[in-house]
DRENSE-161898 format. One line per 5 residues: number of its first residue (from 1); their letters; for each residue x, y, z of C-alpha. Coordinates in nm, 2 decimals. Layout:
<nutors>
NUM	a	X Y Z  ...
</nutors>
This chain:
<nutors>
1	xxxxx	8.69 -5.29 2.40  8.65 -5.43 2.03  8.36 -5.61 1.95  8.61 -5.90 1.81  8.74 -6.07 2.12
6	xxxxx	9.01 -6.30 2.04  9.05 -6.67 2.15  9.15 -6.65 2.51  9.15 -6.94 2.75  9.32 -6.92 3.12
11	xxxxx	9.42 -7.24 3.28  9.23 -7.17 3.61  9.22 -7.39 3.90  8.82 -7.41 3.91  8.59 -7.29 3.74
16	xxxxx	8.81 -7.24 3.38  8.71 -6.91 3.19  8.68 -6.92 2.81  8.65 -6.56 2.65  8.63 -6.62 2.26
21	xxxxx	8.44 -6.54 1.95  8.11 -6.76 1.91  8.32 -6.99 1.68  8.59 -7.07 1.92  8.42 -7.18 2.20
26	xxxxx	8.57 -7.48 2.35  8.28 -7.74 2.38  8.08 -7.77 2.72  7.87 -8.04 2.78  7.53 -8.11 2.65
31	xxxxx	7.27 -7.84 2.65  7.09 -8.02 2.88  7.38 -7.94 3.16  7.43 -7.63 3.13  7.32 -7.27 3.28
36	xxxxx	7.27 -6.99 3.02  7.30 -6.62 3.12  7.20 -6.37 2.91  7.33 -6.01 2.94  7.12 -5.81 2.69
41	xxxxx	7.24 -5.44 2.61  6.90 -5.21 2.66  7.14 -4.89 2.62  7.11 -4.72 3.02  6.93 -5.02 3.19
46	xxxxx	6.94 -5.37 3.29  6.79 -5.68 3.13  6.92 -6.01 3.21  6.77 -6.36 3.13  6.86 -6.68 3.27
51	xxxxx	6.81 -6.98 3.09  6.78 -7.27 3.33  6.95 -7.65 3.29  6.56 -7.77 3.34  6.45 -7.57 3.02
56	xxxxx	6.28 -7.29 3.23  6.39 -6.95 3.21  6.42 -6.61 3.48  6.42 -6.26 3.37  6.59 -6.02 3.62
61	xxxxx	6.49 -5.66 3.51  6.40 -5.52 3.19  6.41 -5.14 3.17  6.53 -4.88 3.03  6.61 -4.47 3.08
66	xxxxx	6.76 -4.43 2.71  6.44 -4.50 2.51  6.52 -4.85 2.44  6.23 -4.98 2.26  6.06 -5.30 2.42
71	xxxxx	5.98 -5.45 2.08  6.37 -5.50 2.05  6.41 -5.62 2.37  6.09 -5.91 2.29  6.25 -5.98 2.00
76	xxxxx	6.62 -6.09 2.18  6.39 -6.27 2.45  6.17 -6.45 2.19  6.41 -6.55 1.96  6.75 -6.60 2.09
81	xxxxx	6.63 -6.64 2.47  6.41 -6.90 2.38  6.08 -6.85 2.56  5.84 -6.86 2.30  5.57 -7.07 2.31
86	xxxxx	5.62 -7.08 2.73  5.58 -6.91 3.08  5.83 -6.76 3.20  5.94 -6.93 3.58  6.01 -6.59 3.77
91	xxxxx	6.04 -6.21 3.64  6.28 -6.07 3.96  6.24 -5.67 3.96  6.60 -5.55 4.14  6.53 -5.19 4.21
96	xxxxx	6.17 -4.96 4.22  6.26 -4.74 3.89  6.17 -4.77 3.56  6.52 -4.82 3.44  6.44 -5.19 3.60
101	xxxxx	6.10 -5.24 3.48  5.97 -4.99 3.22  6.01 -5.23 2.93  5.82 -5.56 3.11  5.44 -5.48 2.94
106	xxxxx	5.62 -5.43 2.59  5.88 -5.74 2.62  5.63 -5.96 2.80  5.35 -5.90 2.61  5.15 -6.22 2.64
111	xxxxx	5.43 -6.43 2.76  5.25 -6.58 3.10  5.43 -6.53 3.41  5.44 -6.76 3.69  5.64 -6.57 4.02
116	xxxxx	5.71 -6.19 4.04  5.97 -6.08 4.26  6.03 -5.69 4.33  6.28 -5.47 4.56  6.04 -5.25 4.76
121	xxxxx	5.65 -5.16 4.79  5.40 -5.20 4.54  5.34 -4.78 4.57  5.72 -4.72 4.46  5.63 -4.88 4.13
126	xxxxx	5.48 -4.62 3.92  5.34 -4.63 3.54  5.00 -4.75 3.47  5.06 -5.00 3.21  5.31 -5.16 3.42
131	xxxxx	5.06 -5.10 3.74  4.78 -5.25 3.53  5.04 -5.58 3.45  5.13 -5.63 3.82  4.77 -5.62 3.86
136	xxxxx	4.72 -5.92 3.67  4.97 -6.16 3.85  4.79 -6.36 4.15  4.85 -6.20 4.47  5.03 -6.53 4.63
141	xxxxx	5.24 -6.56 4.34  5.36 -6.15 4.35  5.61 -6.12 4.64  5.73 -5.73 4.74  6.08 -5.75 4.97
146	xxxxx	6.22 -5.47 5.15  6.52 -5.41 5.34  6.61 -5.67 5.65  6.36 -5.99 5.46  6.57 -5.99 5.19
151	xxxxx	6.92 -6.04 5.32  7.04 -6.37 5.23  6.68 -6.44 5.10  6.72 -6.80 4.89  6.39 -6.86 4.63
156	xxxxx	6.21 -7.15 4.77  6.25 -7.49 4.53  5.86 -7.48 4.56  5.80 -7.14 4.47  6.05 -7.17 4.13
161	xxxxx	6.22 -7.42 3.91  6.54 -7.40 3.78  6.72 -7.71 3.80  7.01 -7.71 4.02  7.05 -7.35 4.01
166	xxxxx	7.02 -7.15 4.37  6.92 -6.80 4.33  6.95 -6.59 4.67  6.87 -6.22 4.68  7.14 -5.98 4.85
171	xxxxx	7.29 -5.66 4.96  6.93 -5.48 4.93  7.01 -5.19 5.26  6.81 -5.22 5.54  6.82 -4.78 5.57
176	xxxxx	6.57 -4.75 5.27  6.39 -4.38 5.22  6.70 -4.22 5.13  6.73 -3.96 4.85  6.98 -4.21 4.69
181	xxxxx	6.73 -4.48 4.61  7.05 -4.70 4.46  7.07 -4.81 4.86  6.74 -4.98 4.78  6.91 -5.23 4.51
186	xxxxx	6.88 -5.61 4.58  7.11 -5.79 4.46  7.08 -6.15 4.30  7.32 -6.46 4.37  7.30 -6.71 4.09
191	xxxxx	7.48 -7.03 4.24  7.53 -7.32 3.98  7.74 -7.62 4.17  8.10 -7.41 4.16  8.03 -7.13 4.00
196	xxxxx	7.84 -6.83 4.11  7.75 -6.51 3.95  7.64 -6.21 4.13  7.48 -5.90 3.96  7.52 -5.60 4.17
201	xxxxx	7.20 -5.40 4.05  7.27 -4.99 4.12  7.38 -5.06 4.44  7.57 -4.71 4.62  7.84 -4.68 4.86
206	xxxxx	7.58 -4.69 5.15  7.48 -5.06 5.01  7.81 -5.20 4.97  7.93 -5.11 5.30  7.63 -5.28 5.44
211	xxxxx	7.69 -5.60 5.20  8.08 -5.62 5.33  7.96 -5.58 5.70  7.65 -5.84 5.68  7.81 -6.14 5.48
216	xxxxx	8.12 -6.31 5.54  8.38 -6.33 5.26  8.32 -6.70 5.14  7.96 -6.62 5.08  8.05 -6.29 4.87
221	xxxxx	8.31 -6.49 4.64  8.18 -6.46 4.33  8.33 -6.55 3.94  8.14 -6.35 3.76  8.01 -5.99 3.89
226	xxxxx	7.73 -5.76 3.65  7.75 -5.41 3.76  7.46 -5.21 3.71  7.42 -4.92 3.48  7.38 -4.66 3.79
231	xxxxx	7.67 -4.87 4.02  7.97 -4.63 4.14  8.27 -4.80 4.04  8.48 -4.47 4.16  8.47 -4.53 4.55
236	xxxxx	8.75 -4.68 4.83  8.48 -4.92 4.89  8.44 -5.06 4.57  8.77 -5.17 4.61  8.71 -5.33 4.90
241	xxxxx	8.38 -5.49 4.78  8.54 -5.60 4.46  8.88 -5.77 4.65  8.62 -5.91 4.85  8.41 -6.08 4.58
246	xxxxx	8.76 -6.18 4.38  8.53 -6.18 4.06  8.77 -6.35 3.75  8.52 -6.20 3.49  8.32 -5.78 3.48
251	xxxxx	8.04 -5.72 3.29  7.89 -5.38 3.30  7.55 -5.27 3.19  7.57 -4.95 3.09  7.44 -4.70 2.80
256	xxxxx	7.77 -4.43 2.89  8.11 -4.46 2.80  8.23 -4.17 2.93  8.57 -4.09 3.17  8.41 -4.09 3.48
261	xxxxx	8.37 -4.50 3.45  8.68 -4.58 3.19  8.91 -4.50 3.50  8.78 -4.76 3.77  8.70 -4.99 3.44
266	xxxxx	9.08 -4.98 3.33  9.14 -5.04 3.72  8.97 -5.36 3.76  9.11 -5.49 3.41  9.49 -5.45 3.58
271	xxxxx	9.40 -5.66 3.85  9.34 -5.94 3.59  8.97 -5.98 3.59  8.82 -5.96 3.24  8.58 -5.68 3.19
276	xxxxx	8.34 -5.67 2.91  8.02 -5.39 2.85  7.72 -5.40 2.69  7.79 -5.04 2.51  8.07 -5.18 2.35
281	xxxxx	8.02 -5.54 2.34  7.67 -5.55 2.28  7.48 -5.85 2.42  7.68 -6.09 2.62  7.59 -6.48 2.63
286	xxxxx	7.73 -6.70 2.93  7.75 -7.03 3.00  7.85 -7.28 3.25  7.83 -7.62 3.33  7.87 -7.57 3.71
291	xxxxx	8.26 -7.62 3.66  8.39 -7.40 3.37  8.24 -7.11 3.22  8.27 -6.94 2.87  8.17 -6.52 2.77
296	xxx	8.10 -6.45 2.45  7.91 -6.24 2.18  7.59 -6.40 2.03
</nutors>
């Protein structure tokens, strides 16, 4: 995929999607409105920031496996996410490996933190700087969730802020232990009046089948889905999952281009959903005003 995306607006019954470069995007309304989402490229990793309509903002993941330095990643958070000079609302930790967390200490370094959220037990998370963070956050404000407590788990107005925004954690298996440790992904629902966003995490085979079985479909429709950088996109069921979820828009975290994805990549762009990557693309900026949403490069 170039990094030049041309002007490309589809007359959608709700929400509307605008893919364009920065200086064609069609005007939402104020700032004030709107919900940012950031997709940052941390090569083979995650990192996504969400900048709420209330002014507060929600990191979910920040890690790396492809020596991504943190500094970078600060940098992007600081100065084009906007949270300098504040606390961050909620840091949401999707999956117990460091390609989810490795880069917190270096990207958060002395940026306050009010709620941490984490897939799993606090054993699974290894490293001792990051050990000696998590150390620091108040015990009734550090919340570890495994298997069964997190399906359809909604964030508490009272614990976070985000305006309007709903953010509900998902598809995280109840069979945790395995030697696949992509079944213990949680998921995270980002609802915004009519538009929702779902990113996916790593999640397996073994997780999807268990997210198609324990929602129904009109809680799984989705407009924008973020694959993670260790998701299969190869399998029967991600078909299923992904004519479940009838997502208009793609975005892939990743660090690999490489056959084995550009197959079921090429797939999902046929079936008219608009796929974009972060090894290609680069960051990836979205916004919405609850109605109509817009994709573009920063």
């Amino acid at each position: 995929m170039s990094r030049m995306l041309g002007y490309l607006f589809a007359m959608l019954t709700a929400p509307t999607i605008c893919f364009s470069e920065p200086a064609n995007i069609s005007p939402l309304p104020e700032a004030g409105n709107n919900l940012t989402i950031h997709f940052m490229d941390v090569g083979q990793g995650d990192a996504t920031l969400i900048n709420c309509p209330d002014g507060n903002s929600i990191l979910i993941d920040a890690g790396s496996s492809s020596g991504f330095p943190g500094g970078k990643l600060r940098y992007y958070l600081l100065k084009q996410g906007g949270i300098a000079g504040k606390p961050l609302e909620a840091l949401i930790i999707t999956r117990p490996d460091a390609s989810k967390y490795n880069l917190v200490t270096r990207a958060l370094d002395k940026v306050p933190v009010k709620n941490v959220y984490l897939a799993g037990s606090e054993a699974e998370y290894r490293g001792i700087k990051f050990s000696k963070w998590l150390k620091e956050i108040d015990e009734n404000h550090k919340h570890f969730l495994q298997g069964n407590e997190i399906s359809t788990y909604e964030i508490p107005t009272s614990e976070i802020s985000c305006g309007d925004v709903r953010l509900s954690f998902l598809t995280a298996s109840s069979i945790l232990g395995r030697s696949d440790q992509n079944t213990q992904s949680m998921g995270v629902m980002i609802s915004y009046g009519d538009f929702t966003a779902i990113l996916t995490s790593d999640i397996s085979t073994v997780t999807e089948i268990d997210t198609l079985d324990r929602y129904s479909t009109p809680q799984l429709n989705a407009d924008v889905v973020k694959i993670g950088s260790n998701s299969s996109l190869a399998s029967a069921v991600t078909d299923q999952l992904f004519e479940t979820l009838k997502p208009k828009a793609v975005i892939v975290s990743t660090g690999q281009k490489d056959n084995a994805r550009e197959k079921p990549l090429a797939a999902l762009s046929n079936g008219s959903k608009a796929i974009y990557s972060t090894v290609t693309d680069g960051n990836l900026v979205l916004k919405t005003d609850g109605r109509h949403f817009q994709i573009f490069i920063p």
